[in-house]
C-alpha positions in Angstrom: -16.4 -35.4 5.5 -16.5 -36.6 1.8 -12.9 -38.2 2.2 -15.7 -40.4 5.3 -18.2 -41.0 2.5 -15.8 -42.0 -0.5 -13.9 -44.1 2.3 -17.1 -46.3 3.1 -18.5 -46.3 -0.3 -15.3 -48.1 -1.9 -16.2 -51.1 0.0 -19.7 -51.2 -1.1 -18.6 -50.5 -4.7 -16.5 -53.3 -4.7 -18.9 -55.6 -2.9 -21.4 -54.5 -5.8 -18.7 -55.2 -8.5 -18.7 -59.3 -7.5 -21.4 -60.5 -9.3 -20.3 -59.2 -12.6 -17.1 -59.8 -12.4 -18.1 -63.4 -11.5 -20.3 -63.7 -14.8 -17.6 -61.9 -16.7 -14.8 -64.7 -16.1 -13.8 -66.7 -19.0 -15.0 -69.7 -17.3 -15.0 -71.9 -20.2 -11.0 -71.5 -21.1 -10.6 -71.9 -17.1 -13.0 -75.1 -16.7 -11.3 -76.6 -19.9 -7.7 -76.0 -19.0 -8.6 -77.3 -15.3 -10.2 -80.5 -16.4 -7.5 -81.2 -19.2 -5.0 -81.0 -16.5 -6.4 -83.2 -13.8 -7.2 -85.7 -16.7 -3.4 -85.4 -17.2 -2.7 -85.9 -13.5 -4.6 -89.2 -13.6 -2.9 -91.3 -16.1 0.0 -91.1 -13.3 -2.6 -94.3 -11.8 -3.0 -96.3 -14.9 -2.2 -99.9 -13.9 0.9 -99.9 -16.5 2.3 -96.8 -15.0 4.8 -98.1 -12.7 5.7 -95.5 -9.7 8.3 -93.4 -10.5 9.2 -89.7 -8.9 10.5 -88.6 -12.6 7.3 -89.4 -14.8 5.2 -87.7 -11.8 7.4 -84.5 -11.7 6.6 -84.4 -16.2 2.7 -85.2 -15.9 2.9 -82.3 -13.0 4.4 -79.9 -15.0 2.5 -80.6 -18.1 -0.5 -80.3 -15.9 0.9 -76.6 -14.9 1.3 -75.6 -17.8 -2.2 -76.6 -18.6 -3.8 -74.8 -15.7 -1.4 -71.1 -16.7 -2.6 -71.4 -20.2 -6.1 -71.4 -19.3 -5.4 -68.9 -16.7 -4.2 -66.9 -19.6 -7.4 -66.0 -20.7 -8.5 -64.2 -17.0 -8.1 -60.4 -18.3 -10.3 -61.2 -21.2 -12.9 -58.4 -21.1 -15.0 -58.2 -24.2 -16.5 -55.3 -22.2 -13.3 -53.5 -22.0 -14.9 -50.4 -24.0 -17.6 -50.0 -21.0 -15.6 -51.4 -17.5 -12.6 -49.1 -18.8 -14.6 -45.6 -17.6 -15.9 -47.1 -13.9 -15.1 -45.8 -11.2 -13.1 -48.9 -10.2 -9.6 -48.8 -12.0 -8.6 -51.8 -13.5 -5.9 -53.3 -10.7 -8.9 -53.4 -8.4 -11.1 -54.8 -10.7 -8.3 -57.4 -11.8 -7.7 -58.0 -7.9 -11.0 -59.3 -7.7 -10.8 -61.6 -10.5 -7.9 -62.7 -8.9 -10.1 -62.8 -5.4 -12.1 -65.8 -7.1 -9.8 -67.5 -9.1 -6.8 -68.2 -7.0 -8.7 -70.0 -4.2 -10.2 -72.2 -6.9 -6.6 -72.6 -8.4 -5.5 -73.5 -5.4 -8.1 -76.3 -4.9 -7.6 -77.1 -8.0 -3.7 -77.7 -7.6 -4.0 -79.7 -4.3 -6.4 -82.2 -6.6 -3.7 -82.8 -9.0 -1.3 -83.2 -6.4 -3.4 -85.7 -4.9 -4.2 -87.4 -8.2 -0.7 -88.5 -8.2 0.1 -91.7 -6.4 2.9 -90.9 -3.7 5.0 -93.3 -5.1 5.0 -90.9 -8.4 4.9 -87.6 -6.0 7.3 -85.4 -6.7 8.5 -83.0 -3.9 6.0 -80.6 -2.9 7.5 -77.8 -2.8 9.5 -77.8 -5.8 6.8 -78.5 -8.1 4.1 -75.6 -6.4 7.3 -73.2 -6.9 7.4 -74.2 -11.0 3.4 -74.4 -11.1 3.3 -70.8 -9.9 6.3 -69.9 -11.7 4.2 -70.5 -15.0 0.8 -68.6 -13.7 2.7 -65.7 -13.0 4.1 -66.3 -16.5 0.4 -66.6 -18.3 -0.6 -63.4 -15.8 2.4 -61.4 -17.2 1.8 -62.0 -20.5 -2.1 -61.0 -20.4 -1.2 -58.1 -18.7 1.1 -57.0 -21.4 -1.5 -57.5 -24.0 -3.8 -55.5 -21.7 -1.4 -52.8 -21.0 -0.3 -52.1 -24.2 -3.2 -52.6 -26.6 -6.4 -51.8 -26.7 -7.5 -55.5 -27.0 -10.5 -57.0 -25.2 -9.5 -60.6 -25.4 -6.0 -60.9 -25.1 -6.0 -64.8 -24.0 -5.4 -66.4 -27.3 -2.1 -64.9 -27.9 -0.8 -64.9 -24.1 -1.5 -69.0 -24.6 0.2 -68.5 -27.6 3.1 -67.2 -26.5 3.2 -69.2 -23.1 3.1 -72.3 -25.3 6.2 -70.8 -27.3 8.6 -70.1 -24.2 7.5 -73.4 -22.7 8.9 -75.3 -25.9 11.7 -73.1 -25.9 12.4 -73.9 -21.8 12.6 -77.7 -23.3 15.4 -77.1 -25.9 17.5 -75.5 -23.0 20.5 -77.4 -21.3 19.8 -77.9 -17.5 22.7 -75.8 -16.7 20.7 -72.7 -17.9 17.0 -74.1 -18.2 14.5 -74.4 -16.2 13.3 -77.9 -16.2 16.2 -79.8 -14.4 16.0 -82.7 -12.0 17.0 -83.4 -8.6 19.7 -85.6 -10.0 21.4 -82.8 -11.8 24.0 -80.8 -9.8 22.4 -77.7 -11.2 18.8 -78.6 -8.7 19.1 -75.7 -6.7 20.2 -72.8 -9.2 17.0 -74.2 -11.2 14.7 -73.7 -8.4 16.5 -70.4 -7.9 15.6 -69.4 -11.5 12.1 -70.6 -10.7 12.1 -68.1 -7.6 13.0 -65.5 -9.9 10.6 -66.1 -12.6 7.4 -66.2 -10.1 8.9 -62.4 -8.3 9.9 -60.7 -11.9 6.6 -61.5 -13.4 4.4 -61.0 -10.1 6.4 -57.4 -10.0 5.7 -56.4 -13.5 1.7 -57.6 -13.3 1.4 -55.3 -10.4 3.7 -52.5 -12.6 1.8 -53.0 -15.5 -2.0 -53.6 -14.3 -3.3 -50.2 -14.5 -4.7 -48.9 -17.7 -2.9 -48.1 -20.6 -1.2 -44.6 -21.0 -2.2 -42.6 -24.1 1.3 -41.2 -24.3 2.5 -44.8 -25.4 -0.2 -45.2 -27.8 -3.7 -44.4 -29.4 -7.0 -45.9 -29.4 -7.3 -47.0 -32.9 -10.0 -45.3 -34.6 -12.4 -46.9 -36.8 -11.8 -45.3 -40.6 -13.7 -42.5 -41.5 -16.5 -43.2 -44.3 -16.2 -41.2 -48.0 -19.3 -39.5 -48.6 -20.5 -40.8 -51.9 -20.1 -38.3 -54.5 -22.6 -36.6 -56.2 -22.5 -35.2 -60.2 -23.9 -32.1 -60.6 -27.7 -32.2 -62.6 -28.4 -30.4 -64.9 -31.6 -28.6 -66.3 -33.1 -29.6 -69.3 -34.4 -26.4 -71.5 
């Protein structure tokens, strides 16, 4: 009978979990990083831009990489202390952040597609593969943070560090990199690679979503204050 009860309580819990979640997304890194990007999808229809697949399929990724850094900052919780003891554990509670964001992401990504002429559209699929590829990426690297610090806001240095393997995608050869073209032989082993980024870093989100394990670490603790000192007194005869 209470295996009934807890079984029809979980949905209202979670139901009754929306709102704050809601009001607890970082929505100014997430509006920012959105309107940068479609900004960046845009200058594909300046009049001097003439229509070309290859400066579509650069403006696209630059505006990918826009949207994963700001998605960078979704596990930011400056609440963590508090939303850490709920009865909701932390993969459902990052579930439903993910519940509201992706839908919008996905909006969001049709509108850049769209922003770019079709005579600068890159293929479709190709392109949603590598824009996915790098919000697993940003995910992965949050999650990380989350999993193996006691951090509350853990977006800063997941951008960081996205914005450091990007530049380090760019100074890789084709053969080996990430960032080829259609024209190079090596297409399909870098859409491959893109395949495996987006599974390897969806897998170790999911691995690596619960909350941290004490045996890998300890909640720092804040230093203990030194009581002040005091000298004996002495009585005047």
């Amino acid at each position: 009978m209470r295996g009934v009860v807890r079984a029809g309580a979980a949905p209202d819990l979670l139901r009754s979990l929306v709102p704050p979640v809601w009001r607890g997304l970082p929505w100014r890194a997430l509006t920012l990083a959105g309107a940068l990007g479609l900004l960046l999808a845009g200058t594909t229809r300046l009049p001097d831009h003439a229509p070309d697949p290859e400066p579509g399929r650069l403006v696209l990724r630059l505006t990918a990489l826009t949207g994963a850094l700001g998605l960078a900052f979704l596990l930011d919780d400056p609440a963590r202390d508090t939303t850490a003891t709920t009865p909701v554990g932390r993969p459902r509670r990052t579930v439903l952040r993910l519940a509201v964001v992706v839908p919008l992401l996905a909006l969001w990504w049709a509108a850049a597609l769209l922003l770019i002429p079709a005579a600068s559209r890159p293929a479709l699929g190709p392109a949603t593969l590598e824009a996915a590829g790098m919000a697993g990426a940003a995910l992965t690297l949050a999650t990380i943070a989350v999993r193996f610090t006691w951090a509350a806001e853990v977006g800063r240095g997941a951008a960081l560090r996205l914005g450091t393997a990007a530049a380090v995608a760019v100074l890789l050869p084709n053969r080996w990199g990430l960032l080829g073209t259609p024209q190079d032989a090596y297409w399909v082993a870098t859409q491959v690679r893109w395949a495996v980024v987006l599974g390897a870093t969806l897998t170790l989100s999911a691995l690596w979503t619960p909350e941290p394990l004490r045996k890998h670490f300890r909640r720092p603790t804040p230093p203990r204050s030194t009581p002040p000192t005091t000298l004996p007194t002495h009585r005047q005869a």
